[in-house]
C-alpha positions in Angstrom: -42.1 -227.7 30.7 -42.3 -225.7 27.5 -45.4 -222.4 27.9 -46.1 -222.5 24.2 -49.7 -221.5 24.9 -48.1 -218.6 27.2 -49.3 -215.5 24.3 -52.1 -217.0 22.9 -53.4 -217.3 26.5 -52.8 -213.7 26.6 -55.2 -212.9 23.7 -58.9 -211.7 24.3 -61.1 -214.1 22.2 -64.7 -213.5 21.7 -67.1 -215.1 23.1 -68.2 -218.4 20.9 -71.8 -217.6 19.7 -72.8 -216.0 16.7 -71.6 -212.8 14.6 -73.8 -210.9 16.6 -71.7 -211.4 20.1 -68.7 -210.9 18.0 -69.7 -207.3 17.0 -70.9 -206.1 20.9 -67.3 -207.8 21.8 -65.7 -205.4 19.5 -67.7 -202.4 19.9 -66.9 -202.9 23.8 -63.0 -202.8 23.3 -63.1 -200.0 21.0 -65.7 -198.2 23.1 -63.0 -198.7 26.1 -60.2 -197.3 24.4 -62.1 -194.4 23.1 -62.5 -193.8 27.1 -59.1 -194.0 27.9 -58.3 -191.9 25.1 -60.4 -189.5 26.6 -59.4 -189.7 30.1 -55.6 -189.4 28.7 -56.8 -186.1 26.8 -58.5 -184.3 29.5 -55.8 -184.9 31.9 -52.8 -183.6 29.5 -55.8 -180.4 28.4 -56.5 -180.2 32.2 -52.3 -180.0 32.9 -51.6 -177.7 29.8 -54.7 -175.0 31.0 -53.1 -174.8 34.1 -49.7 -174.5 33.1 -50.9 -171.7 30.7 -53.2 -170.1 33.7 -49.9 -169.8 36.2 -48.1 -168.4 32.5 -50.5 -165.3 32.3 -50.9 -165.1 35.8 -47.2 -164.5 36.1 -46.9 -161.7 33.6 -49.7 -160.1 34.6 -47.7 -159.8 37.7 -44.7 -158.6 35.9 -46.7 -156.2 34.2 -48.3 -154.8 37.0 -45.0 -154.3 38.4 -43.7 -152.7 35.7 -46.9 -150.1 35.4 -46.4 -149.4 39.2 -42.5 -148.7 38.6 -44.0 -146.2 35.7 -46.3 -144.6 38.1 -43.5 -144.0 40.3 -41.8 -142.1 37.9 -44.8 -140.3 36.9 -45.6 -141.8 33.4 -49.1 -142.1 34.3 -49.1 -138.0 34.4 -47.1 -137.4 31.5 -47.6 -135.2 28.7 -46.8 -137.8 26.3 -49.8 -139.7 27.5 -50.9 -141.9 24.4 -48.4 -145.1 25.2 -49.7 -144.8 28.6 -53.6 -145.1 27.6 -52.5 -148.0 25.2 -51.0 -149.8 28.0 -54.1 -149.2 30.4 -56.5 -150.5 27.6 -54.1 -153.6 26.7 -54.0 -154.1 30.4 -58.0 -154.1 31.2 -58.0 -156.3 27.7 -55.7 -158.9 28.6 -57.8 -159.1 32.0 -60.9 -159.5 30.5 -59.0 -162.6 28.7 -57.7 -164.4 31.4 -61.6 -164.1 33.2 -63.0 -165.9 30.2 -60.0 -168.3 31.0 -58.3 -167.3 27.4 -54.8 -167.7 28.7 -52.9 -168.0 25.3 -55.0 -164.6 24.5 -54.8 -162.7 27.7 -50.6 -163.2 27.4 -50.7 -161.7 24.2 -52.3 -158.8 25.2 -50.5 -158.3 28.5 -47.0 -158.5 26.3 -48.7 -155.3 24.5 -49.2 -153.5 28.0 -45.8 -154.0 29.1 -44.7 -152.9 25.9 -46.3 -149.7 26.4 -45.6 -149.4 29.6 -42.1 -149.4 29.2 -42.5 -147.4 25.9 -43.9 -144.5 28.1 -41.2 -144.8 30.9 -38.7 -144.4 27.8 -40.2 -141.3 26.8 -40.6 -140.0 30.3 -36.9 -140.6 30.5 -35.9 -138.9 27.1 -38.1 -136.1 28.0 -36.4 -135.4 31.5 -33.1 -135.6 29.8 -33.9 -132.8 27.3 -35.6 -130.7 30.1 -32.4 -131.5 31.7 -30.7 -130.1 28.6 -32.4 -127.5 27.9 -32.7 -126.2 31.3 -28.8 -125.9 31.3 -28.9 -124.1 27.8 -31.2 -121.7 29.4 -29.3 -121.1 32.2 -26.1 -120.0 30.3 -28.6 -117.8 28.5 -29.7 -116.1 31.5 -26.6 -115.8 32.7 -25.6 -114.2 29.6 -28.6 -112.1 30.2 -27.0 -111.1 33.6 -23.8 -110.3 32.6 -26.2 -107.2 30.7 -28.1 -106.6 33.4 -25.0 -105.8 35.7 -22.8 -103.8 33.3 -26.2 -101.5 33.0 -27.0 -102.4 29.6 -30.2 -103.4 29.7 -31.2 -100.1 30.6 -29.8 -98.5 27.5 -31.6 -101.0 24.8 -31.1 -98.3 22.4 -27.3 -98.2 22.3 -26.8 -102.2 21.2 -29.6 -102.9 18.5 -28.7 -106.9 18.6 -30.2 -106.6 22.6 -33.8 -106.3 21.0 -33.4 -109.9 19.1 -31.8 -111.6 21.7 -34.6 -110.4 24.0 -37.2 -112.1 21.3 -35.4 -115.0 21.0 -35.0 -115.9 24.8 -39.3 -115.0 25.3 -39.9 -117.5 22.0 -37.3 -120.1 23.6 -38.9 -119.4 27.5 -42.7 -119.5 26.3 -42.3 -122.9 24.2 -40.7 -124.4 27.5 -43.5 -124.1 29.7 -45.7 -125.7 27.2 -46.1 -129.3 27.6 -45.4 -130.2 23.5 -41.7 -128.5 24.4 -40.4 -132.0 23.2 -41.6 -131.3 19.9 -40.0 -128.3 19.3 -36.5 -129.5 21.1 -34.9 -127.8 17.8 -36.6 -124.7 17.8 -35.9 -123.9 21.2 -32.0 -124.8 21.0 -32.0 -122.6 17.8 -33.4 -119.6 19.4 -31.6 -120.4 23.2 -28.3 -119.9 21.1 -29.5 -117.3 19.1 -30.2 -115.2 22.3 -26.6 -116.3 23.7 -25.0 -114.7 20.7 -27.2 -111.5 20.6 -26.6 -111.0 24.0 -22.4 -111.3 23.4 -23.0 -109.2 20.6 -24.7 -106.8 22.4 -22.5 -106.5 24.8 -19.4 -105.7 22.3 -22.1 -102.7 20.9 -22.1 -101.4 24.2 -18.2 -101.6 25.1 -18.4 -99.7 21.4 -20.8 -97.3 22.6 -19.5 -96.5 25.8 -15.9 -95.7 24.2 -17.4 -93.4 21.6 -19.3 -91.5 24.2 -16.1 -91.1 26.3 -14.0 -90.0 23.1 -16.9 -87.9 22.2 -17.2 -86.6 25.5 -13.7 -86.0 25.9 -13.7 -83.9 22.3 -16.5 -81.7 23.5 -14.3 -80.8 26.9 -11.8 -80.1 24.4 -13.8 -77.9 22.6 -15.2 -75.9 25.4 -11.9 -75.4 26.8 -10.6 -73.7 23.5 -14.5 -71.7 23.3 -13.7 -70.8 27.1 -9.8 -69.6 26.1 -11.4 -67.9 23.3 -14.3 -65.5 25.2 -11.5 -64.7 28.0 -8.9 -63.4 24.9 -11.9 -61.4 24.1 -12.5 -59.9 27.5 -15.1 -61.8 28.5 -15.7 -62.7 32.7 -17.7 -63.7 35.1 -19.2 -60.0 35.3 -21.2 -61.4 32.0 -24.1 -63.7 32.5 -23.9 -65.9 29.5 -19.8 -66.5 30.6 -21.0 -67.3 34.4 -23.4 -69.7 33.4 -21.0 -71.2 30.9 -18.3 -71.4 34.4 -20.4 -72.9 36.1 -21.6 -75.9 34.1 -18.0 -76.5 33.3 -17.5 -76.8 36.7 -20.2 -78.9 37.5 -19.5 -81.5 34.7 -15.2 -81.3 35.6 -15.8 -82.4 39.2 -19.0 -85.0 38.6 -17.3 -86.4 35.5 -16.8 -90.4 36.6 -15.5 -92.8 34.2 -17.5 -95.5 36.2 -21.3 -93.3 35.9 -20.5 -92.9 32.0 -23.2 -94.8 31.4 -25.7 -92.9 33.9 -24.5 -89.5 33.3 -23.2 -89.6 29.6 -25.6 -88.1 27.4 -26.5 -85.3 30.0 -22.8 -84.8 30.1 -22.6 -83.8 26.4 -25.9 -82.3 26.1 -24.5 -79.7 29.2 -21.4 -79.6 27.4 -22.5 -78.5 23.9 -24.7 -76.2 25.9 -21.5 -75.0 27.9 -19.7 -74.0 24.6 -23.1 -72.0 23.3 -22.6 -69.9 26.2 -18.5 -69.6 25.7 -18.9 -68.3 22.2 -21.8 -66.2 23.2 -20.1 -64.5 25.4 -17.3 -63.7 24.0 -19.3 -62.0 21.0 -20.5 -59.8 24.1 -17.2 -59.2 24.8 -16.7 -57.9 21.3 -20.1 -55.8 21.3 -19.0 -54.4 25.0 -15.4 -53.7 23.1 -16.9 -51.1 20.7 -17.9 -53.8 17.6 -21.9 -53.5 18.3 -23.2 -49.8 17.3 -21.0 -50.1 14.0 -22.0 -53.6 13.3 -25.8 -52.9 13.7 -25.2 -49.6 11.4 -24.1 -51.8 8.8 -26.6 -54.4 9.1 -29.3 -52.1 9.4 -28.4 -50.1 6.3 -28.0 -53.7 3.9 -31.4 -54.6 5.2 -32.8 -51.1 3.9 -30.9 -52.1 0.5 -32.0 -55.1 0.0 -36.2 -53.6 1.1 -35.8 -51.5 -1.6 -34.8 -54.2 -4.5 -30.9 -53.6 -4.2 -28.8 -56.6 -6.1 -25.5 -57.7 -6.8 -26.3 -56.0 -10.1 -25.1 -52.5 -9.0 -21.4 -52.3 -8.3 -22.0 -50.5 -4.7 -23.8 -53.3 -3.3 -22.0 -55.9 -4.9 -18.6 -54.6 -3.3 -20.3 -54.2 0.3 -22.0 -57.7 0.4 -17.8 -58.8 0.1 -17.0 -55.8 2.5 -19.9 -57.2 4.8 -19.1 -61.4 4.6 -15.4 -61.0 5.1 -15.4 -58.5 8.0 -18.5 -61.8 9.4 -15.9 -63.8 8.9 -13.4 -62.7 10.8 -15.8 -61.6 13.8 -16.9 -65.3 14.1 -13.9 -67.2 13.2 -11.3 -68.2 16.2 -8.8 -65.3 16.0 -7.4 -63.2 18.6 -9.9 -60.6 18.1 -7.6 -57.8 19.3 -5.2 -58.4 16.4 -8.6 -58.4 13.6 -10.8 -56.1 15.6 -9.7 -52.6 13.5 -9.8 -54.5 10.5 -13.3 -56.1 11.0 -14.5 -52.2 11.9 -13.0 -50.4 8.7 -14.6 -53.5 6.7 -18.4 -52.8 8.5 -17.3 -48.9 7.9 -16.8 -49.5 4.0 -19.6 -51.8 3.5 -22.5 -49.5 5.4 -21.0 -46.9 2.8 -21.4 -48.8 0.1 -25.3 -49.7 1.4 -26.0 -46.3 1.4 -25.2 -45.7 -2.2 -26.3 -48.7 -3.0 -29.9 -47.8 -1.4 -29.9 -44.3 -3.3 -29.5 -45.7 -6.5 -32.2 -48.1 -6.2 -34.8 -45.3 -4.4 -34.3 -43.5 -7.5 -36.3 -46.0 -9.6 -39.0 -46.4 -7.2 -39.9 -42.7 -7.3 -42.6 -41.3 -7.3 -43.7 -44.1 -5.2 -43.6 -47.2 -7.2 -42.4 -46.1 -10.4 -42.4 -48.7 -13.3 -43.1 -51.5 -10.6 -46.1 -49.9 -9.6 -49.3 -52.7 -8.3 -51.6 -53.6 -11.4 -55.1 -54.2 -11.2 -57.2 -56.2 -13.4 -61.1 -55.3 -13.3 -63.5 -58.3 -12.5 -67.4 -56.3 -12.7 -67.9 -52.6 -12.1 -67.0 -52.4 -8.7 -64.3 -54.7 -8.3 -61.1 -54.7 -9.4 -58.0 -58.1 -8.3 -54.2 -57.4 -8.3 -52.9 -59.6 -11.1 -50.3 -60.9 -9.0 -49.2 -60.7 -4.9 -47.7 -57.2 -3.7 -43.7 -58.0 -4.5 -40.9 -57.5 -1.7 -39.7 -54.2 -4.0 -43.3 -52.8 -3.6 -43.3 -53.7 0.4 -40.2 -52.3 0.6 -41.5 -48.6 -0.4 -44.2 -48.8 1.8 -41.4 -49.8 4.8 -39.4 -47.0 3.9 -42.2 -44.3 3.5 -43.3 -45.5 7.3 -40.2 -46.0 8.7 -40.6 -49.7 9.1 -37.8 -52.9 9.4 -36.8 -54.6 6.4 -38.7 -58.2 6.1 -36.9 -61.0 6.0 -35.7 -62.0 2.4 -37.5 -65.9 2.9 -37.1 -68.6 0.4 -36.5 -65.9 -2.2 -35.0 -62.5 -2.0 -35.2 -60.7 -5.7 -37.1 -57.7 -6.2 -40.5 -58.8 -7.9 -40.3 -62.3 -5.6 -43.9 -62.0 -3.4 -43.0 -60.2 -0.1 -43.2 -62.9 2.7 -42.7 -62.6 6.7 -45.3 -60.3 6.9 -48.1 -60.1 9.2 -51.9 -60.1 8.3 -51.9 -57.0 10.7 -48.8 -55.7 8.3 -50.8 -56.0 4.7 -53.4 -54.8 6.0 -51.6 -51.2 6.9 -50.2 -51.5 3.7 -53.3 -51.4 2.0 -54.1 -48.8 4.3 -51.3 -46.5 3.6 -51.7 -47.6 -0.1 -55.4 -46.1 -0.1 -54.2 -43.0 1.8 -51.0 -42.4 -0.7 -53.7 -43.1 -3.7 -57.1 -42.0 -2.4 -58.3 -45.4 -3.4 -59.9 -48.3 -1.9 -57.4 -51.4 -1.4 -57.9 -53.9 1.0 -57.3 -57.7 1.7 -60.3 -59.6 -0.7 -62.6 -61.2 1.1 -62.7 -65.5 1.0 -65.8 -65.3 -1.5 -64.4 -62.7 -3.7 -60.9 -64.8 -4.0 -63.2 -67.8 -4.9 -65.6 -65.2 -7.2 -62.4 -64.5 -9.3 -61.0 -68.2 -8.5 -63.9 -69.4 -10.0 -63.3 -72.1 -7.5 -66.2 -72.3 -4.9 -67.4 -76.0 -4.5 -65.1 -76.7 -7.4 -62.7 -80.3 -7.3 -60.0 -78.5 -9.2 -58.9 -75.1 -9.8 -59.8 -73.8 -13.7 -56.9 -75.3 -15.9 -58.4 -78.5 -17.8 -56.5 -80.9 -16.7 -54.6 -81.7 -13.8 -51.3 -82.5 -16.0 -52.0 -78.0 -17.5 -51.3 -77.0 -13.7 -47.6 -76.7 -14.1 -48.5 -73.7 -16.9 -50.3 -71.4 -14.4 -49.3 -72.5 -11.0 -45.8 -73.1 -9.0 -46.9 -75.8 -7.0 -45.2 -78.9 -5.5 -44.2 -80.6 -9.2 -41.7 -82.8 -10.7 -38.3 -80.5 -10.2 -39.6 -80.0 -6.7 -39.4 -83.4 -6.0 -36.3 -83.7 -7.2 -34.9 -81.3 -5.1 -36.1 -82.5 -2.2 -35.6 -85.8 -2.2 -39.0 -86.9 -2.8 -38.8 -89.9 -4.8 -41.6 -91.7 -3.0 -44.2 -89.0 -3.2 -46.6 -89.9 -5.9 -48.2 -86.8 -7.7 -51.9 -86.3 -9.2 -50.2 -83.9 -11.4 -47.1 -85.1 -13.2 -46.1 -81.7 -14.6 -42.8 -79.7 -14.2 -43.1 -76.3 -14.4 -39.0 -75.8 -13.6 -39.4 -73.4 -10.7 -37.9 -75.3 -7.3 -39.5 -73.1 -5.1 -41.2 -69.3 -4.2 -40.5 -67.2 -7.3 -40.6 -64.0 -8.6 -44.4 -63.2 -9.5 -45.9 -63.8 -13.1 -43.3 -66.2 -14.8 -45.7 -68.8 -15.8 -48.9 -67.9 -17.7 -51.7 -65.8 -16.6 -55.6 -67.1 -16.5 -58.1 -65.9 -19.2 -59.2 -62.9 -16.9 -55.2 -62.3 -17.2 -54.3 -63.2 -13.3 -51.0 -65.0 -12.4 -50.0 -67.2 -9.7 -53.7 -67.4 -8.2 -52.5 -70.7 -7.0 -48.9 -72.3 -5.9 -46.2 -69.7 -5.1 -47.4 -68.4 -2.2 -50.3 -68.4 0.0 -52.7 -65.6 -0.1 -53.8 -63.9 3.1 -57.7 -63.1 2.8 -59.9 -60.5 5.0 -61.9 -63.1 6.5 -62.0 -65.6 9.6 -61.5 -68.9 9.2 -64.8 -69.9 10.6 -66.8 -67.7 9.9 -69.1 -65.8 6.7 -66.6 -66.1 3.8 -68.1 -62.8 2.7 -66.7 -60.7 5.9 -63.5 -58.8 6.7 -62.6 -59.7 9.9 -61.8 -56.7 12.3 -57.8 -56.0 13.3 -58.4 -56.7 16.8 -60.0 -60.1 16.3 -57.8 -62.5 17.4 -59.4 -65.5 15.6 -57.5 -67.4 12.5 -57.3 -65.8 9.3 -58.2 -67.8 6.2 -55.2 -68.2 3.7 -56.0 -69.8 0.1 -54.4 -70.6 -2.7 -51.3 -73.0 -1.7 -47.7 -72.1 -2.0 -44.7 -74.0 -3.8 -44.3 -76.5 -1.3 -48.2 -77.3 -1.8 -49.4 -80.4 -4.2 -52.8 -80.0 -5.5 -54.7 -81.8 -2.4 -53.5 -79.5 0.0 -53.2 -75.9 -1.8 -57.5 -75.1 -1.3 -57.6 -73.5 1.8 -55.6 -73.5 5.2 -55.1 -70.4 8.2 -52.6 -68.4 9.6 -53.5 -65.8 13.0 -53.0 -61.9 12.7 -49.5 -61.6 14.0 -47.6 -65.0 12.4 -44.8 -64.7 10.0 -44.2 -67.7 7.3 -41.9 -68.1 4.7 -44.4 -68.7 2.2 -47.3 -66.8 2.9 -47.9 -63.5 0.9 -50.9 -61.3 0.2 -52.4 -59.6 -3.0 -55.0 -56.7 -2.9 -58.1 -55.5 -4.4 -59.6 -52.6 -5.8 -63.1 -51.5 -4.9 -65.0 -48.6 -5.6 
């Protein structure tokens, strides 16, 4: 039996009635689809939530074990610490998700924490492997620095001049370690970990350098005081003389401690005894000469060209000329290294022919100075009725009549040794006797001016500049401190208020540049002028011999500049190279 009804059997009709059952019939079908629809929805939405649940719920797991393997290592204390707070705040974000059920979200943000988490375990990584590096780089330095500190060169800086950068470099490179940024400056540090390495090699080749010139040097001076020791025994000197056992005995002492391994410790003592060693050879052999018979003729002669040259000799006359040549070859000879036996008649028939010639020499030049002072006699210029001011300082020829009338030493010739130069090496105690014995030779009143009389005449109390115009003018009337000096000198770098050249290099003879109106010269520069006075006290009072305070000096000298020539002090019994004295006349 054929089922041709079987599908149409199958198909829900309607119920018969009107349109309006028809419409309810449909609206209940669709209505029950739309609920299975649903149901089909919510069970698939229900599956995929928890699917997407166990999801973040497995990498938060993961990351969690991944932040606890970084704590481990200690990322969570790094330095580098801002991957580390990204991950934390990713990590509490991605929490927050998955509690509001945002699965799909709360992933996403826990990929970013594990991200950062292992970001920070990278960098804890890279930074222990630098540290790791660097730490060895440091230790070849320090070893290097060792190497210094054993060979005993650390404690001779001064000897290898690279020591002092190395020693820079290695604090830089040690102080941006301990810092925690030392990861930032990776390249600095290397740079100045190897710079320190190679000062260090460099200072030790310095030293080796050192050390060998100190031994050869060493080793010369031994030499040397072994031919000065030869030398004062050929002359007849022995341990009977002081200076020659001294001289023995320090030898000795440096002969038996001399170690080539306490070089370093004992070195520069050992020269320093040494060159004091050979001072005492060479002086005693010239007491070996004196004690030979060489002293009584030698001082004759030197005492009778001092008394020439005090009373204005020069190469000008023939006598003197021919015993300054007697008197330099028979001093060459005495101090030159020769057998002095074989010289020591000539060098006495030399000193024999040259005090001769110092005696003739000195006659001839008396003769001008007599009576007294002759032609070179002191001038006096007169300031008001009872004062009179020398026109220039009291000259070495003038001195010298006044040493020879009271049976005084010759000065010293100083920085300049003519006749009219200013006398110098003389004491305030000395020019005030020679006003002294002036006044009693003259039975006039001389003295050393008081400091307000020099600035009366000066013109020059509470003044900024002495009386020329200009600063530029003070090379006309003064020989101070000036252009050719400079030159001379060296001087480049001094800077002068007056740029002037008034051709003199130094102390001069008196009155070569131009006198003031009242017809003074060299008031300032040349010399300084001793005054009468103290230097702290009235400016208006001599100061009494025995006072034993400082005497004022004024005027500056050639070596002065125009700052420093006003006023300065010198005591009663000093001696100076550039400090003079000029007298007044009172009534």
């Amino acid at each position: 039996m054929k089922h041709s009804t079987s599908k149409a059997s199958t198909v829900i009709l309607p119920p018969a009635g009107s349109n309006t059952s028809k419409r309810k019939w449909y609206y209940l079908v669709g209505l029950g689809s739309l609920s299975v629809a649903l149901v089909l929805f919510l069970i698939i939405d229900s599956i995929s939530d928890s699917n997407a649940q166990k999801a973040a719920e497995a990498l938060l797991q993961e990351t969690w074990k991944v932040r606890e393997h970084a704590i481990a290592s200690g990322a969570d204390k790094s330095p580098q610490s801002k991957q580390w707070l990204e991950a934390e705040q990713w990590l509490e974000s991605g929490r927050q998700m998955m509690n509001a059920r945002d699965w799909h979200s709360g992933q996403e943000l826990l990929r970013r924490a594990m991200a950062s988490y292992q970001r920070s375990q990278l960098l804890l990584d890279e930074r222990a492997r630098v540290r790791s590096e660097l730490d060895t780089l440091l230790s070849e330095t320090l070893a290097a620095w060792e190497k210094l500190d054993r060979a005993g060169i650390l404690a001779h800086e001064g000897v290898a001049p690279s020591l002092t950068s190395a020693e820079q470099s290695l604090e830089f490179a040690v102080v941006q370690l301990e810092r925690s940024e030392f990861l930032a400056h990776r390249r600095e540090i290397v740079a100045a970990l190897k710079s320190a390495q190679d000062g260090y090699r460099q200072a030790f080749d310095e030293f080796q350098v050192y050390k060998q010139s100190l031994g050869r040097r060493i080793a010369r001076l031994k030499s040397e005081v072994t031919a000065a020791r030869e030398a004062a025994r050929n002359a007849g000197a022995d341990t009977s003389m002081m200076a020659f056992r001294e001289a023995e005995e320090a030898f000795s002492l440096v002969s038996d401690s001399f170690r080539e391994e306490t070089l370093l410790l004992h070195g520069e003592r050992w020269v320093s005894i040494l060159i004091e060693t050979r001072k005492l050879y060479e002086r005693s052999r010239r007491d070996a000469l004196a004690q030979a018979g060489l002293t009584v003729p030698k001082a004759a002669t030197d005492a009778a060209r001092s008394a020439a040259l005090a009373a204005g000799a020069s190469l000008e006359i023939e006598a003197f000329a021919q015993a300054e040549a007697q008197w330099e070859e028979a001093n060459s000879l005495l101090y030159a290294e020769n057998d002095m036996p074989d010289v020591l008649d000539q060098v006495l028939l030399l000193m024999e022919q040259a005090r001769s010639g110092y005696d003739s020499a000195l006659a001839q030049t008396k003769q001008s100075l007599d009576p007294l002072f002759g032609d070179d006699a002191p001038r006096f210029v007169t300031i008001d009725g009872s004062l009179a001011f020398g026109i220039h300082e009291i000259t070495r020829a003038q001195y010298a009549v006044f040493a020879l009338a009271t049976g005084r030493n010759e000065t010293e010739p100083g920085k300049c040794a003519e006749p009219r130069c200013p006398v110098t090496f003389v004491t305030w105690l000395e020019a005030r006797e020679f006003a002294d014995w002036l006044s009693e030779r003259t039975g006039e009143n001389y003295r050393l001016p008081t400091e307000s009389e020099w600035d009366r005449v000066a013109n020059q109390a509470g003044q900024a500049i002495p009386f020329w115009r200009t600063l530029d003018e003070a090379c006309r009337y003064a020989n101070l401190f000036d252009r050719t000096a400079k030159g001379v000198a060296g001087a480049s770098n001094i800077t002068l208020k007056h740029d002037c050249d008034d051709t003199l290099a130094g102390v001069s003879p008196v009155a070569l540049l131009e006198a003031d109106s009242k017809g003074i010269y060299d008031r300032y520069g040349n010399v300084w002028e001793m005054m009468c006075s103290r230097f702290e006290g009235p400016a208006g009072d001599c100061v009494a011999a025995d006072d034993e305070e400082k005497r004022v000096i004024r005027g500056g000298s050639a070596e002065s500049t125009i700052e420093g020539m006003m006023r300065n002090w010198i005591y009663r019994d000093e001696r100076l190279s550039d400090v003079g004295f000029r007298l007044i006349r009172e009534k």
